[in-house]
N, C-alpha and C positions, 0 to 999 in steps of 0.2 A: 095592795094599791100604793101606800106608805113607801114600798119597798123599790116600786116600778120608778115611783116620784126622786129617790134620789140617786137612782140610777141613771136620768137622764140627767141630772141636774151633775152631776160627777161628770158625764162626757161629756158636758157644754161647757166645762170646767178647763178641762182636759183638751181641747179644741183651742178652748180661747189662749189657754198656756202656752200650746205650738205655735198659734200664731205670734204671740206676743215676743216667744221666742226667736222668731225669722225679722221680728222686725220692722216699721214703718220710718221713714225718715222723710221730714218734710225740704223739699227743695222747692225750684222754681227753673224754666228754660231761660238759658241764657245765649247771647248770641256772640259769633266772635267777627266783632266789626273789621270795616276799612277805611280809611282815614284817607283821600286820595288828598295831595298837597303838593303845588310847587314846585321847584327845583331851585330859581331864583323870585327871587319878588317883584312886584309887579302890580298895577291896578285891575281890579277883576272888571273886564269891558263887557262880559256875557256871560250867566248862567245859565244853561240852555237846559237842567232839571230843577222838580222842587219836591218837598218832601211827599213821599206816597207815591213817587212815579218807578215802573219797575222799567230798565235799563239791560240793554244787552251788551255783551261785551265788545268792546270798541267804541260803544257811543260818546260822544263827545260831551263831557260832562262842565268842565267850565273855560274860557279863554282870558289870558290876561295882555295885555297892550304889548304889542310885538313889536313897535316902530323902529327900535335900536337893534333888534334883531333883525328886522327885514333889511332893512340898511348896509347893516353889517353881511348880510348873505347875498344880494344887490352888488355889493363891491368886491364880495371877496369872488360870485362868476366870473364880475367884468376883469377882474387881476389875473384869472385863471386862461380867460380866451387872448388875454393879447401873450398871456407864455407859452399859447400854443401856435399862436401864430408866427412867435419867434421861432420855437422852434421847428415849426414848418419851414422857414424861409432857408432855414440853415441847413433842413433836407435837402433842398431842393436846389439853392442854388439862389442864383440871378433872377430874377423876375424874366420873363420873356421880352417884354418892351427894351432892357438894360442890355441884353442878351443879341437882339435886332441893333442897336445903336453899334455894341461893339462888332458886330460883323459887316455893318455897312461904312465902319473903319476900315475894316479890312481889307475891303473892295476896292474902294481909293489907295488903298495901299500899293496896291496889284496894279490897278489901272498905271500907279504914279511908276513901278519897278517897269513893268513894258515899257512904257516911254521914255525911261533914264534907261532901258538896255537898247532900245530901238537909236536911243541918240548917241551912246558909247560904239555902237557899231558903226553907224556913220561916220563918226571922228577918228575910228580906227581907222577906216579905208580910205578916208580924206587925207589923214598922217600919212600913209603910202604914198600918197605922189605926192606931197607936200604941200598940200591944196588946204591944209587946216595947223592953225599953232598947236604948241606944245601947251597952252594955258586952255587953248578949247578941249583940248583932250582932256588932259587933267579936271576940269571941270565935269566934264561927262560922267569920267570914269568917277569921280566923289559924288555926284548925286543915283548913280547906281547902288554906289556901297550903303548910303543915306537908305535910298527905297527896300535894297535888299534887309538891312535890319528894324525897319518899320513893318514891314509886310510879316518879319519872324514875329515881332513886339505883340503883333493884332493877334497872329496864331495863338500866342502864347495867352493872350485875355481872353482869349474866347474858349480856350481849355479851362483854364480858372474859374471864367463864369459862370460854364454850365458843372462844375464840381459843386457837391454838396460841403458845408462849414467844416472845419478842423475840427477832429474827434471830441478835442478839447471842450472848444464852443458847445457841441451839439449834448457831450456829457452835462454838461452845465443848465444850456438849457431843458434839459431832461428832467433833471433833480431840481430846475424850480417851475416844470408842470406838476411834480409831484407834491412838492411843498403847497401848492397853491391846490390841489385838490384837496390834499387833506383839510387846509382854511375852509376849502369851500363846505366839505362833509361834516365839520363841527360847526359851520354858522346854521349849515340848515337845519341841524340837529337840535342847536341852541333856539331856532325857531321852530319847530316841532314842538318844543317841551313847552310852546305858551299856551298849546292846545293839550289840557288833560283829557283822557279816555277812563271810559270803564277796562278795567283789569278781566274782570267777570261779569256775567247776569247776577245783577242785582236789586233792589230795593231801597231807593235813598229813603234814610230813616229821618235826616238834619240837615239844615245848611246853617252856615256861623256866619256867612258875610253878604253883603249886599252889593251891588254892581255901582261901580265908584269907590266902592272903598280899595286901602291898601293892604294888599296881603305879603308880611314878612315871609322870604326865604320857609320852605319844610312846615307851614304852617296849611294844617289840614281845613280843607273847605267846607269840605263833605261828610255826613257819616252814610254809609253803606253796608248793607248790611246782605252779603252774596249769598246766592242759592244754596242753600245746605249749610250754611257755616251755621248752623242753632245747634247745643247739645245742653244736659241736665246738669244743673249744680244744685249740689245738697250737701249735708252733713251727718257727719255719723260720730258718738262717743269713742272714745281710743278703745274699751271692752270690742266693741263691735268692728272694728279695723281691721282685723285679721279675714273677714267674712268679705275685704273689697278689695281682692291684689287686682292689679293693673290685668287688665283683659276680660276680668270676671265680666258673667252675665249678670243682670236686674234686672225688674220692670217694673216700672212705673204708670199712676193711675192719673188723669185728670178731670177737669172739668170737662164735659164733651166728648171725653174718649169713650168710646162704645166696651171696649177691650183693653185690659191692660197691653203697655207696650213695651218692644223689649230695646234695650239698650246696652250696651260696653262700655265697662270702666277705661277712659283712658291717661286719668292722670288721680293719683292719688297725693298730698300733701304730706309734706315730711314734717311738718313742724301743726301744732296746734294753736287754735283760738279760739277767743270769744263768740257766742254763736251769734252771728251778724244781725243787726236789727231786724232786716228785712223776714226775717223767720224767728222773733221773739215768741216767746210764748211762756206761761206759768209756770211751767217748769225746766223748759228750756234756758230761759237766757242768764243763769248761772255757769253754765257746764263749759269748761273746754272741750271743742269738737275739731275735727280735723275735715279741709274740704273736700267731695271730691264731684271729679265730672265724668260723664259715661255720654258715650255719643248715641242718640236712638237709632233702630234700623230702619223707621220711615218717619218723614217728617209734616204728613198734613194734618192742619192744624194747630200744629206748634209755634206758636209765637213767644217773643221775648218776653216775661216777664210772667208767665202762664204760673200757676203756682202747681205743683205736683208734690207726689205722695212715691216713696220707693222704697219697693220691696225686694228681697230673696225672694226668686221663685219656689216656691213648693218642691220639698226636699233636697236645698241646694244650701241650708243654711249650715 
């Protein structure tokens, strides 16, 4: 009986050694936030989340006073449409109206050349019988030569006016439609950035500022805290380091977990320290420890701050 009694008590022994051997290391979940912030400063005119509200990505998370920006995008269209208008004009030519003006020159032109040849002919054959001077002729024949090169003048403006601008000009105003788009694409840009979005589905976890206040330049609004970003931080003795290279499996126990869970080491510390407050204990908070984090492979129930227990799984130590 004696005999039976410390036989069990030897493999309860023996049980409790392997376990102790594989290991328990107290950790906690921790979350890796997002900090959404600014680009320039500005007074916050809307927070359109508050903490607890879950957020999909794209939603509009806070706005800051755009008035110098809209302004600025306002005038840099208006600068953009009249250099296209320039440079239309310079396509194109004459306006049509401008275009009617010089060819209804041109007509009178015509009209005027008939009548200065219709009367040179006449004073020709009046000079034949001597029926007309030498100064009427002479007359006739210089308001012919007059009409003849008015009538070329008109030709020649009405070629002109329906020509598009000199290469020159129309290069010119090319390159400052393009200058003037580009104005336009960073003003509206610059108005864009007053409206923050979610990045991701998230969880605002904090807001730091209230509507009316001023928020400096890169200066975070929000904390958020995106779908999946939660993984395990714990620590483990430098003896016990060798048992957690980067990729190794764990699993971890908590409050509420039905099942242990399993997890991936994905960052281990190269340097040691004091074991953090948050996991004092009697005989812990002496020790140098080294930190590390392992990401779970499912995440419900996991909240920040959750306290957990991590182990080597069975036969892995």
């Amino acid at each position: 009986m004696r005999f039976g009694f410390f036989c069990l008590l030897g493999a309860s022994l023996l049980l409790s050694a392997c376990d102790q051997g594989r290991g328990s290391y107290t950790g906690y979940v921790e979350g890796d936030y997002a900090r959404p912030a600014p680009i320039a400063s500005g007074r916050l005119v809307e927070l359109a989340v508050a903490r607890g509200d879950e957020v999909k990505a794209g939603a509009l998370l806070f706005t800051l006073d755009d008035q110098r920006e809209r302004a600025a995008r306002d005038q840099a269209a208006a600068t953009l449409a009249e250099a296209k208008a320039r440079l239309a004009n310079l396509l194109v030519g004459k306006r049509p109206v401008e275009i009617d003006e010089v060819r209804a020159s041109k007509k009178q032109a015509d009209a005027r050349l008939r009548l200065a040849e219709i009367s040179l002919a006449r004073q020709t054959e009046l000079m034949k019988i001597g029926a007309s001077s030498r100064q009427q002729f002479d007359d006739a024949e210089s308001e012919a030569r007059t009409a003849r090169a008015l009538v070329k003048q008109m030709t020649a403006s009405i070629a002109v006016a329906e020509l598009p601008g000199r290469d020159q000009e129309i290069l010119a105003a090319q390159s400052d439609v393009d200058v003037n788009e580009a104005v336009l694409r960073q003003a509206t840009w610059d108005l864009d950035q007053r409206r923050v979005t979610a990045a991701r589905a998230a969880r605002v976890e904090d807001s730091f500022f209230r509507v009316g206040e001023f928020i400096p330049a890169a200066t975070p609004v929000l904390s958020l805290l995106p779908v999946g970003n939660v993984y395990i931080k714990f620590y483990v003795p430098q003896a016990d380091l060798p048992h957690f290279a980067q990729g190794r499996e764990v699993e971890f126990r908590c409050d509420g977990c039905a099942q242990p869970i399993k997890a991936k080491v994905r960052f281990v510390a190269s340097a040691a320290e004091y074991t953090p407050p948050v996991i004092y204990s009697e005989n812990s908070r002496d020790k140098l420890v080294f930190r590390i984090e392992a990401t779970p492979d499912r995440l419900e129930g996991l909240h920040p701050g959750l306290p957990v227990d991590v182990i080597l799984p069975a036969g892995k130590s």
